[in-house]
N, C-alpha and C positions, 0 to 999 in steps of 0.2 A: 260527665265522665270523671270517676275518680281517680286520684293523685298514681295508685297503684296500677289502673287500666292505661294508664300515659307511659307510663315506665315500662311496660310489654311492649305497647307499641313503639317505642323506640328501639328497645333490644331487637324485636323483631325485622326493623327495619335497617340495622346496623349488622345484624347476623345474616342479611339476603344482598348487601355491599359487597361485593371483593375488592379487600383494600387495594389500593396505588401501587405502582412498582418500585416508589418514591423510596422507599429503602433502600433495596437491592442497587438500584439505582448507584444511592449516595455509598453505599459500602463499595460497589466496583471503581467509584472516581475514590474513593478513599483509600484502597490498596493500591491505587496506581500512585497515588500522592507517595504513600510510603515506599513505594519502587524507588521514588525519585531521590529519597532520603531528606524528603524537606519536612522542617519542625513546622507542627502542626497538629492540630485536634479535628478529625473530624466530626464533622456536627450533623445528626440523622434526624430530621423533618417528618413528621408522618401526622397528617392531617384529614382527616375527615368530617365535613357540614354535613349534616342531617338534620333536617327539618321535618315534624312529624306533624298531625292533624290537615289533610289533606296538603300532605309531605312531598315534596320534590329533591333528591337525593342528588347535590351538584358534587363532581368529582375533579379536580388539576392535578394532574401528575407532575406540574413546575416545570414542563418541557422548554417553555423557551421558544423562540421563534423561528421559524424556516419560512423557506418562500410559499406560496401560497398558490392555491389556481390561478387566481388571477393576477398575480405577480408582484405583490405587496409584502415583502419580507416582514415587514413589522406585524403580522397577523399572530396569533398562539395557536400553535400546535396543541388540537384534542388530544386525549388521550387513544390509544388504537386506532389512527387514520388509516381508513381504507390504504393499503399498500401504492397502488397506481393514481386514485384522483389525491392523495396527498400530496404529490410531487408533480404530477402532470401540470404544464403551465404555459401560458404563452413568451416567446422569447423573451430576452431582456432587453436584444437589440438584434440587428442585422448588420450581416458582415457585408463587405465590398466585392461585388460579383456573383453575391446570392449566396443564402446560409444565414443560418443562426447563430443568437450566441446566448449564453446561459452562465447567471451567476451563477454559481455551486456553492453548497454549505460549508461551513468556517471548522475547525476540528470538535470544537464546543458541539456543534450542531451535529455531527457525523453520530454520535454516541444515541441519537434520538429516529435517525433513518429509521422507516419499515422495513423489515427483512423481505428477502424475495426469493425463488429456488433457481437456481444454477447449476451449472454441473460441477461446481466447486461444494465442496463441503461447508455448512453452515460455523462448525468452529473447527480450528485446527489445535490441537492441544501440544503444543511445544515444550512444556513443562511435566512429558508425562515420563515417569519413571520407569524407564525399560534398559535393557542392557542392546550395549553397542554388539553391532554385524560388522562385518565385514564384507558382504552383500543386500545390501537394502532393497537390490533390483529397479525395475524401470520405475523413475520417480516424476511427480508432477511439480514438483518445488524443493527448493533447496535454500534452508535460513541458518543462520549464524548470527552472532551476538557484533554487531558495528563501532566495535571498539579496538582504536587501531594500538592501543596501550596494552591489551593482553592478546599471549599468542592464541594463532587458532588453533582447539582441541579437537570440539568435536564439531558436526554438520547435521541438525534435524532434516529429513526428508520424509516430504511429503508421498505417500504413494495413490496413485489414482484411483483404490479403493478410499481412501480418506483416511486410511490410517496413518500413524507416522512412525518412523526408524531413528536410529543413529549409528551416527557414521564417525568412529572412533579416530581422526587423523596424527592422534598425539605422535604417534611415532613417525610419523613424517619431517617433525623437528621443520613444521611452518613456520617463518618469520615474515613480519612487516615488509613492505615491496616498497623500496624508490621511487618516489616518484619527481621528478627535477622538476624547480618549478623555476621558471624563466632561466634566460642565458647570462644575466650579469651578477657582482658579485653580490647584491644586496637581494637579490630572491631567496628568497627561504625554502629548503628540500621539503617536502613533504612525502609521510608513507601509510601505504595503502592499506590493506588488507589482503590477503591471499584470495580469499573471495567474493565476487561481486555481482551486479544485477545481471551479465550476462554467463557464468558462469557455466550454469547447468547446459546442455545440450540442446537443443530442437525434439528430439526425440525422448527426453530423459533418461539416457542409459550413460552418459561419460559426465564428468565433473572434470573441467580445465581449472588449475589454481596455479597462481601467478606466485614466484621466487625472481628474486634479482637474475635479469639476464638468463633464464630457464624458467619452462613449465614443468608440474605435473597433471599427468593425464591420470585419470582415479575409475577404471570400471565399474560400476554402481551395480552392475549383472554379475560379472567374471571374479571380482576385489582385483582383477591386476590395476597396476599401478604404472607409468614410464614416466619416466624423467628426459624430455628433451633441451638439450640447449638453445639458446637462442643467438650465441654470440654477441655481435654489437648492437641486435636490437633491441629496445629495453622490451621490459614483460608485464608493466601494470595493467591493469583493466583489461585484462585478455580475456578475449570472449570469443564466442561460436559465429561465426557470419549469419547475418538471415539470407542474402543471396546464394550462400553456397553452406549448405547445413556442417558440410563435413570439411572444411576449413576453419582453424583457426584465427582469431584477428587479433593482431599483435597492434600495440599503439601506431603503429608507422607499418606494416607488415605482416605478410601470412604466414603460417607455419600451416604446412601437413603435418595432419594429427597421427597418422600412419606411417609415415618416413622420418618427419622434426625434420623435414627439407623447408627452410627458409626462403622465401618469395620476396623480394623486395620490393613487387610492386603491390600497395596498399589497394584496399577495398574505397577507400574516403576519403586518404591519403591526408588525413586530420587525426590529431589523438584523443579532441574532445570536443571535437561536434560545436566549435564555436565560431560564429561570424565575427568579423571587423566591426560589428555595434554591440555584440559582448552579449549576443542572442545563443544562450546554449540549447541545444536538445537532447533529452535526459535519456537518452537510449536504452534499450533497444525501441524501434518501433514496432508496430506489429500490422499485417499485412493478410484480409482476406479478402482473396478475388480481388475485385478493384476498388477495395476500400486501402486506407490507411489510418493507423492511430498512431499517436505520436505526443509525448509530454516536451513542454519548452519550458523555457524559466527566460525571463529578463524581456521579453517582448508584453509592448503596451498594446492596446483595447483603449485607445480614445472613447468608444460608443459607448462602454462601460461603464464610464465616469469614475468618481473618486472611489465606489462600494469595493472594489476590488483591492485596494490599500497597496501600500506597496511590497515588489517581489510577491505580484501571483503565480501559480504555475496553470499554465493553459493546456488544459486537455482537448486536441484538432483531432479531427475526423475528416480527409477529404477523400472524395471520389463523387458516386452522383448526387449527394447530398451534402457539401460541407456544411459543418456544424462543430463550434466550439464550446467549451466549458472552461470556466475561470474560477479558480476557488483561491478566495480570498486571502492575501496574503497577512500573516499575526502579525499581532501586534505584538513590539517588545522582542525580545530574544529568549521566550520561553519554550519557544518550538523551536522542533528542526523541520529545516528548509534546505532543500527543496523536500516535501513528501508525500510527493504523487508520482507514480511510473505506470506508466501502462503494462499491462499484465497479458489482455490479450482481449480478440472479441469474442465474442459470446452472442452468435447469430449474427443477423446480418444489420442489426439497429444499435448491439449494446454491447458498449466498452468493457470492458474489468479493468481498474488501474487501484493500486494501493497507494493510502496513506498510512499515518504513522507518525505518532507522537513519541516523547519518552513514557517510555512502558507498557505501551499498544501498538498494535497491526490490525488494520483492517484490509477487504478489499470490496471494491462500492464496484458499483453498478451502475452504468449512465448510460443510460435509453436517449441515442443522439435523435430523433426525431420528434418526441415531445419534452425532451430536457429534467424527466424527471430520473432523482437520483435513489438508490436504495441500498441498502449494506446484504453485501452478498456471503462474507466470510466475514471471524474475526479470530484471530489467535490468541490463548490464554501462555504468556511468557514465562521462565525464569525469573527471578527475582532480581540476579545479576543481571538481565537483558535490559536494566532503562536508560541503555545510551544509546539505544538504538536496535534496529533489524537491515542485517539485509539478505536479500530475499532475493532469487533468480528463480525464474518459473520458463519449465521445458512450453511447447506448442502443445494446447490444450485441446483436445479431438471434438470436433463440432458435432 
């Protein structure tokens, strides 16, 4: 075989390859680097082995590790893993009184999930250039930038077709919300944001946004807008009740959303969901038939062991099946933490709960009955957005 007939059959063999996604890849973790404004070069890898004369064409997309079927995290992730036996696996441990539990992937790993369809849109484009409404109508999500240093402007919303709006609130003259933080002279005040994970509605038609000591109430259908007081109750993290859709829930107290008649007697009668062992739950939960979901921060997983590192956030599921998932807490203070919420289920097996780093939003997928995880959403941000999202999502129609 001559020098020239070698050289065809390489070409040929290099021209029936489709490269890696090993670019694309390193270009999306390298705009999010530059979101974050850290000095840096990044560096784009693109490799290809081909071996020719009875040629075997081996291909690594540098994926990195996830848990495996058989429950060996230290395995390599092929490139295009079947979507469900990639993930599918047997538990990590068993919980006390019957249930599973399941390591979950680390934020590194989340970027490598197989997609899967939902009745959530595959990307939600937050950064799309459109001009603000004044009616966006009924929405399925409601984001804004989690930065409690500028006020708030505007509000992307998501609409259940999958398209998205904006919601112009500058003339509202939003400021930062109070929020007290212990009763002696040496706690430090902390302030909020006007909007938060329970903001939007059950329904997606009202936007509740928290001001010192008063709400505003925002039709997302109508554009009306009220302004109710709240008197001595304060008004941070005010949100929609899940036992009673059409109540609002004040830190300490309801408001009718209809009257701004003030209730003093509380739904939880808690302002933030924390135990005497410093066990938070990252509200809302979400609740079908006789299922529940539910994110915690600060509770241990003995059965676990060390893989979970410290500050994981546990994503619970009880009812006839409990089943938990634990997704590892970062190392360092690179991340923010907590960032995982439940979102909602999705059938009668699988969670939706978002994560979120600086300069990403995703929202995963976790099939509680064989532990396998998959990215179900991901949103492309603002530039200004890498300090964060938050994100309020209405009751998502089964």
């Amino acid at each position: 075989m001559t020098e020239q007939r070698v050289r065809e059959l390489l070409t040929e063999v290099a021209d029936a390859v489709p490269p890696p996604d090993t670019a694309q890849r390193a270009w999306r973790r390298s705009v999010r680097v530059r979101r974050r404004r850290v000095a840096g070069t990044a560096l784009l890898a693109v490799g290809v082995v081909v071996a020719a004369i009875g040629v075997t064409g081996v291909l690594h997309n540098g994926a990195g590790t996830l848990p495996s079927p058989d429950g060996d995290r230290g395995s390599t992730l092929v490139a295009n893993p079947p979507p469900e036996a990639a993930l599918a696996r047997p538990a990590d441990a068993r919980l006390e009184g019957g249930g599973k539990a399941w390591i979950g992937p680390t934020i590194d790993e989340e970027e490598r999930l197989p997609a899967a369809e939902s009745e959530l849109p595959p990307s939600i484009d937050l950064d799309a250039d459109i001009e603000a409404t004044e009616q966006p109508g009924r929405s399925l999500a409601a984001f804004a930038a989690s930065d409690p240093e500028t006020p708030l402007e505007e509000v992307m919303l998501l609409s259940r077709d999958g398209l998205v709006s904006r919601l112009d609130v500058s003339g509202l003259d939003l400021d930062t919300v109070l929020k007290p933080d212990g009763d002696d002279d040496d706690s430090a005040d902390e302030y909020v944001l006007p909007l938060n994970i329970s903001s939007l509605s059950p329904d997606g038609k009202q936007l509740v946004l928290a001001q010192d000591h008063e709400v505003v109430l925002y039709n997302l259908v109508s554009g009306e807008r009220k302004t109710w007081p709240t008197n001595d109750s304060e008004s941070y993290y005010v949100g929609w009740t899940y036992t009673d859709r059409w109540m609002i829930q004040l830190p300490r107290d309801l408001l009718n959303p209809n009257t701004g008649v003030v209730d003093p007697r509380s739904s939880n009668g808690s302002d933030d969901s924390e135990d005497s062992d410093g066990i938070v739950q990252i509200w809302p939960d979400r609740t079908l038939d006789d299922r529940t979901a539910q994110a915690w921060l600060g509770r241990s997983v003995p059965t676990l062991g060390p893989e979970i590192g410290d500050d994981p956030v546990l994503i619970e599921a009880t009812g006839p099946r409990n089943a938990l998932l634990a997704l590892p807490g970062d190392e360092g203070d690179d991340h923010l933490s907590p960032r995982s919420r439940v979102v909602a289920w999705l059938g009668e097996d699988t969670v939706a709960f978002q994560s979120q780093d600086y300069g990403s939003y995703r929202v995963l997928g976790w099939e509680t009955d064989n532990g396998a995880v998959s990215m179900l959403s991901e949103a492309d941000l603002p530039d200004d957005w890498d300090e964060g999202v938050i994100a309020s999502w209405a009751d998502i129609p089964q």
